[in-house]
C-alpha positions as CSV (number, residue, x, y, z in Angstrom):
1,X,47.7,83.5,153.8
2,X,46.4,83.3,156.9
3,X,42.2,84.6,157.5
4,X,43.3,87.0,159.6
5,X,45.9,88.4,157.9
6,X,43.1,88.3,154.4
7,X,40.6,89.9,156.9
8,X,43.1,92.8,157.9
9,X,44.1,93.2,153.2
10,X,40.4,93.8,152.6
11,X,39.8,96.3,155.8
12,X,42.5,98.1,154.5
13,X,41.6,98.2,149.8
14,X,37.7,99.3,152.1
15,X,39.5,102.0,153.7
16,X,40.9,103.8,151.0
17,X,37.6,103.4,148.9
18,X,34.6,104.9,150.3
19,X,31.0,106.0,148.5
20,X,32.3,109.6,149.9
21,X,34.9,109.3,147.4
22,X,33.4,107.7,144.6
23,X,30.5,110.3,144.4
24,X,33.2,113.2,144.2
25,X,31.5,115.8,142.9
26,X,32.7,116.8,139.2
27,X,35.0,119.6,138.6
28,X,33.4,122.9,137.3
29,X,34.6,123.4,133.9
30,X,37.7,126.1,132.8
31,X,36.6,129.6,132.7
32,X,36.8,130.7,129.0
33,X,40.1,133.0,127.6
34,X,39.2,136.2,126.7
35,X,37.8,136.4,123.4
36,X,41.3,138.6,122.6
37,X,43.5,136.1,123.8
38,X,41.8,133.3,121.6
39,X,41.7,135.5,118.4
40,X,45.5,135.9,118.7
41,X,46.0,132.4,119.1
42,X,43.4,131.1,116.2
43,X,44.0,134.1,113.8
44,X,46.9,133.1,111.6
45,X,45.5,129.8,110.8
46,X,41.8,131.2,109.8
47,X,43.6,133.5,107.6
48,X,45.2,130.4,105.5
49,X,41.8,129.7,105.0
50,X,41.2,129.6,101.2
51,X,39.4,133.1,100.1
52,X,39.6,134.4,103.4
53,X,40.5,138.4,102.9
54,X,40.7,139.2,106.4
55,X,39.6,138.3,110.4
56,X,38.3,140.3,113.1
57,X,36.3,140.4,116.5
58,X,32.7,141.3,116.2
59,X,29.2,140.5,118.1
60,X,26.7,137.7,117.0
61,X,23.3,139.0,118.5
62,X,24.2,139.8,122.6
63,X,27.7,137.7,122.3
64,X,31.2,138.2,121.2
65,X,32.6,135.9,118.6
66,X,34.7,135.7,115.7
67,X,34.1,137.2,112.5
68,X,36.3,135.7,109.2
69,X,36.0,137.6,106.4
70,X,36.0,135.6,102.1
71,X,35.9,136.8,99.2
72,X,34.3,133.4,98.1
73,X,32.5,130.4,99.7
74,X,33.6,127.1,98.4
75,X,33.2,123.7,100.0
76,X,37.0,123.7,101.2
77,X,36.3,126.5,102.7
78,X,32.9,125.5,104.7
79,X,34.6,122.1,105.3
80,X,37.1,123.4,106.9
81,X,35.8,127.0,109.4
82,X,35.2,125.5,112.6
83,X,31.8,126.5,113.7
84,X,33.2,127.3,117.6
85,X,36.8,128.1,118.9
86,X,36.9,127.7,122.5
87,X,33.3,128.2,123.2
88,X,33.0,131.5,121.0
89,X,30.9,131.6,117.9
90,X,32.7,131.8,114.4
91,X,30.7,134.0,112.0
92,X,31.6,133.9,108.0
93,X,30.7,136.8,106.1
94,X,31.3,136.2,102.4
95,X,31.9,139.9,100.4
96,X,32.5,138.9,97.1
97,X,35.2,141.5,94.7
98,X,36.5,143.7,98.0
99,X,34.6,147.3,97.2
100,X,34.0,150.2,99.5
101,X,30.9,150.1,102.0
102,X,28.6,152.6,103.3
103,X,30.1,153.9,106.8
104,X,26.6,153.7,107.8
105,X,26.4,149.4,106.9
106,X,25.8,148.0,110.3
107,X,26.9,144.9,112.0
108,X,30.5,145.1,110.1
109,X,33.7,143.3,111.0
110,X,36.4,145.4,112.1
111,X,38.7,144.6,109.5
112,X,42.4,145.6,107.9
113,X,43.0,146.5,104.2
114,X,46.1,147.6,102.1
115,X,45.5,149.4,98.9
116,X,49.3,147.6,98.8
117,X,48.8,143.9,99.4
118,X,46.1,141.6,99.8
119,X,45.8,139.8,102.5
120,X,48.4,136.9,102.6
121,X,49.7,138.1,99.4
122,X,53.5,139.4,98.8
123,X,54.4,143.0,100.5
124,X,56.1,144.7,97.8
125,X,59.8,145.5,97.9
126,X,59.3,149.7,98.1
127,X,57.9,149.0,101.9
128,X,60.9,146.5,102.7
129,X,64.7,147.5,103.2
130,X,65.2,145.9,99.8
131,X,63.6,149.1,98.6
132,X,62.5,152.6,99.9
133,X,61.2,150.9,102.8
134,X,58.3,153.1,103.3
135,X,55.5,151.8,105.2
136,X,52.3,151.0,103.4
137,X,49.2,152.5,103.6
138,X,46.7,151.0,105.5
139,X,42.6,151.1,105.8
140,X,40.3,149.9,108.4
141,X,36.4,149.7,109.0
142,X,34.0,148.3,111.1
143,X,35.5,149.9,114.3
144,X,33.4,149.9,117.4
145,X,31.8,152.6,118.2
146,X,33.2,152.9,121.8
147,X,36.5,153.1,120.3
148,X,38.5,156.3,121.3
149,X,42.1,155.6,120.3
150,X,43.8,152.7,118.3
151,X,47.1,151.2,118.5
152,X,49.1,149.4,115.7
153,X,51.8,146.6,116.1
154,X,53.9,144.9,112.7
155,X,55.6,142.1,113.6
156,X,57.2,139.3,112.1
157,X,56.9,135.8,114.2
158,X,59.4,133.9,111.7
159,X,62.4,135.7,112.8
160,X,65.4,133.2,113.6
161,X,65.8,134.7,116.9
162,X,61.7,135.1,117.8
163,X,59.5,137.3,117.1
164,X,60.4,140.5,115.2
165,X,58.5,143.9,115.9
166,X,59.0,146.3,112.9
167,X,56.4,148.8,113.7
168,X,54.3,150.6,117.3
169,X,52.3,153.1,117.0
170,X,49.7,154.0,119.1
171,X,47.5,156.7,120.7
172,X,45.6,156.7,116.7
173,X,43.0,158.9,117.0
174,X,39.3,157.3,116.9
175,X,38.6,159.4,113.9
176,X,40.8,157.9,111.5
177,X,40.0,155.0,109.2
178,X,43.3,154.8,107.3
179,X,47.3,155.6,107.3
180,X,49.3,157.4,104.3
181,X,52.0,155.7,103.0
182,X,55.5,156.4,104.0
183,X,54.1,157.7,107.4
184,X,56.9,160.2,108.5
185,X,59.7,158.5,111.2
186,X,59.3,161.0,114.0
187,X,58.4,160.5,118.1
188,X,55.0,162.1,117.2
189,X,52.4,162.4,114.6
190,X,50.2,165.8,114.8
191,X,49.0,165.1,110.7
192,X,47.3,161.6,112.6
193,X,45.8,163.4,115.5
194,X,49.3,163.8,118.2
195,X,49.8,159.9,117.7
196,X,53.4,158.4,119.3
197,X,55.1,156.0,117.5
198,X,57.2,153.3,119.5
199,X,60.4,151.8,119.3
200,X,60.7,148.5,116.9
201,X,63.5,146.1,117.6
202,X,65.8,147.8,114.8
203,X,66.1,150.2,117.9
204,X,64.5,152.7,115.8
205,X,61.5,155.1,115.9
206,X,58.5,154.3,113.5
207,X,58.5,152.3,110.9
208,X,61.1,149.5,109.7
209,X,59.8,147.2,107.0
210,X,60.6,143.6,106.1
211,X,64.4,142.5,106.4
212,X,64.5,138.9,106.3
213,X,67.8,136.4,106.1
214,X,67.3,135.0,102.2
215,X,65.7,131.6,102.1
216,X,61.7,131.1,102.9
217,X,59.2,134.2,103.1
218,X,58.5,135.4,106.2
219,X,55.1,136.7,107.7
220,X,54.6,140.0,108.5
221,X,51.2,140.8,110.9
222,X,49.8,144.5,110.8
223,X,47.4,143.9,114.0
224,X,45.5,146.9,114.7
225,X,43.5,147.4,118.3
226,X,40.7,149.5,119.0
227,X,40.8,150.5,122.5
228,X,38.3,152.4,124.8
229,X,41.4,154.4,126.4
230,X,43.6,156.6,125.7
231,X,47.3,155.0,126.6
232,X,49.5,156.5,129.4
233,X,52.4,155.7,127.0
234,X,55.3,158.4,125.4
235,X,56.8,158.0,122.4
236,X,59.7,155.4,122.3
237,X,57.3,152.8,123.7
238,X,57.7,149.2,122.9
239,X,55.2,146.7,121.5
240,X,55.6,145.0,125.7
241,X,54.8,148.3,127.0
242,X,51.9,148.2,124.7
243,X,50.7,145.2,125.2
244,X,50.6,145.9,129.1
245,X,48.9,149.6,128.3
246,X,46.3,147.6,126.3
247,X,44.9,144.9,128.9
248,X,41.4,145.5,129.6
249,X,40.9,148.2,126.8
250,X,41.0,146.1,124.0
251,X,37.3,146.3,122.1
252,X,38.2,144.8,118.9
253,X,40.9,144.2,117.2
254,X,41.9,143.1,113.3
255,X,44.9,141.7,111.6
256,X,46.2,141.7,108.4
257,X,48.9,139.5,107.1
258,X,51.4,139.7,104.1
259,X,54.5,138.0,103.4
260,X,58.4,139.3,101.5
261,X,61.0,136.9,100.6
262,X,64.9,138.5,100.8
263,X,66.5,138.6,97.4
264,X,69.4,136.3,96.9
C-alpha cells in the first residue's frame, strides 16, 4: 500500500468518527405505561402467587401502584412479589381468614370477591353451561371515591380460537358493592340502578358462563372497572366498544380469577 493511498484510509475511518458523535447525548428514557395498562399485563401472574386472594390498583402515599392482596405471608411468597413492575410500586397487604371490613377502613384495595369461588379456585358447575349456568354473585370494596359508574367484563383468554368474552355489563351504578346471583338476561337492569348489559361472543345478551372443549381448565377473569364517567354506550355493546368507552376513565380497577374444567 502506497503512503498516499494509507494517508487517504485514515482521512476517511477520521471522517466518519468525530468527538461530535462520540459525545451523543443519551436517549431520555421510555415514558411509563399507564398504570392500567401494566396491571392488565402483570395481573394474572401476581394472582398465581401463593396465598394471594385477589389484585387491584390503589395509591401508596401521592402515587399510584399496585396493590396484591394474601391471605398469608410466607417466604415463597416475599421471595417471589417483585418490589416494582415497570416503575410503579407493588404494595402487599396480608388480611388473614377473608372477613367483612368496616366501609369506613381507609386506604383499601379495590378488590373482587365471590361468595361462590375463591380466587383461583374452581367455578362451580350451576354458573357454567354444564349446569344452570347462572352467573355468580359477586362483591367488591375499596372503590374510589371518584367513582361514578362501573363496568364488568368475564372473559376467558384460553379459548382455542382467542380470547372468549362471556359477560359486559356496564353503566353499574357507583352505589353498589355487589351483584345477585343469576342476574336476569335482559338489555337493561333497573333492580342495579338502569345498568346495560352487552353482547358476549355467544351472540347473546348478559351472561354466558364457562363452556370449555374437555381437556385442561380454563381461566375465567371477572375484571371489574371503576370509572369517573358515565359510558355513552346502549345495551348490546361489546367488551371492544367498552374497552374504547373506558380510555381515560378508568380509576381503578380489580380482577378476580376462577377456573371450570368441561366434563368428559
Amino acid at each position: 500500500m502506497t503512503l498516499r493511498r494509507a494517508a487517504v484510509l485514515l482521512l476517511g475511518a477520521a471522517a466518519l468518527w468525530s468527538p461530535a458523535a462520540a459525545q451523543e447525548p443519551p436517549r431520555p428514557p421510555a415514558p411509563m405505561r399507564p398504570i392500567a395498562e401494566v396491571f392488565a399485563a402483570h395481573s394474572d401472574s401476581l394472582m398465581r402467587l401463593p396465598g394471594v386472594v385477589g389484585v387491584g390498583i390503589g395509591r401508596c402515599g401521592d402515587a399510584p401502584c399496585i396493590k396484591v392482596i394474601a391471605a398469608y405471608s410466607s417466604p415463597e411468597l416475599t421471595a417471589r412479589l417483585p418490589k416494582r413492575l415497570e416503575g410503579y410500586a407493588v404494595e402487599l397487604q396480608v388480611t388473614g381468614p377473608i372477613t367483612a371490613r368496616a366501609p369506613s377502613e381507609a386506604n383499601m384495595a379495590f378488590t373482587l370477591t365471590s361468595p361462590a369461588f375463591a380466587a383461583g379456585a374452581a367455578i362451580p358447575a350451576k354458573h357454567t353451561c354444564d349446569g344452570s349456568d347462572l352467573s355468580p354473585a359477586l362483591a367488591w370494596s375499596g372503590a374510589p371515591a371518584a367513582a361514578k359508574t362501573f363496568a364488568l367484563i368475564v372473559d376467558d383468554p384460553d379459548a382455542p380460537a382467542g380470547t372468549w368474552v362471556h359477560w359486559v355489563l356496564l353503566n353499574l351504578t357507583a352505589t353498589l358493592d355487589a351483584l345477585p346471583e343469576n342476574v336476569p338476561r335482559t338489555e337493561t337492569l333497573p333492580q342495579l340502578g338502569g345498568a346495560a348489559q352487552g353482547r358476549n361472543d355467544f351472540r347473546r345478551i348478559g351472561y354466558g358462563g364457562p363452556c370449555p372443549p374437555p381437556g385442561k381448565p380454563h381461566r375465567y377473569f371477572f375484571k371489574l372497572y371503576a370509572l369517573d364517567a358515565v359510558l355513552p354506550l346502549e345495551a348490546g355493546a361489546t367488551k371492544a366498544d367498552v374497552e374504547r368507552a373506558m380510555k381515560g376513565h378508568t380509576l381503578a380497577h380489580a380482577e378476580l380469577m376462577g377456573i371450570y374444567a368441561r366434563r368428559r
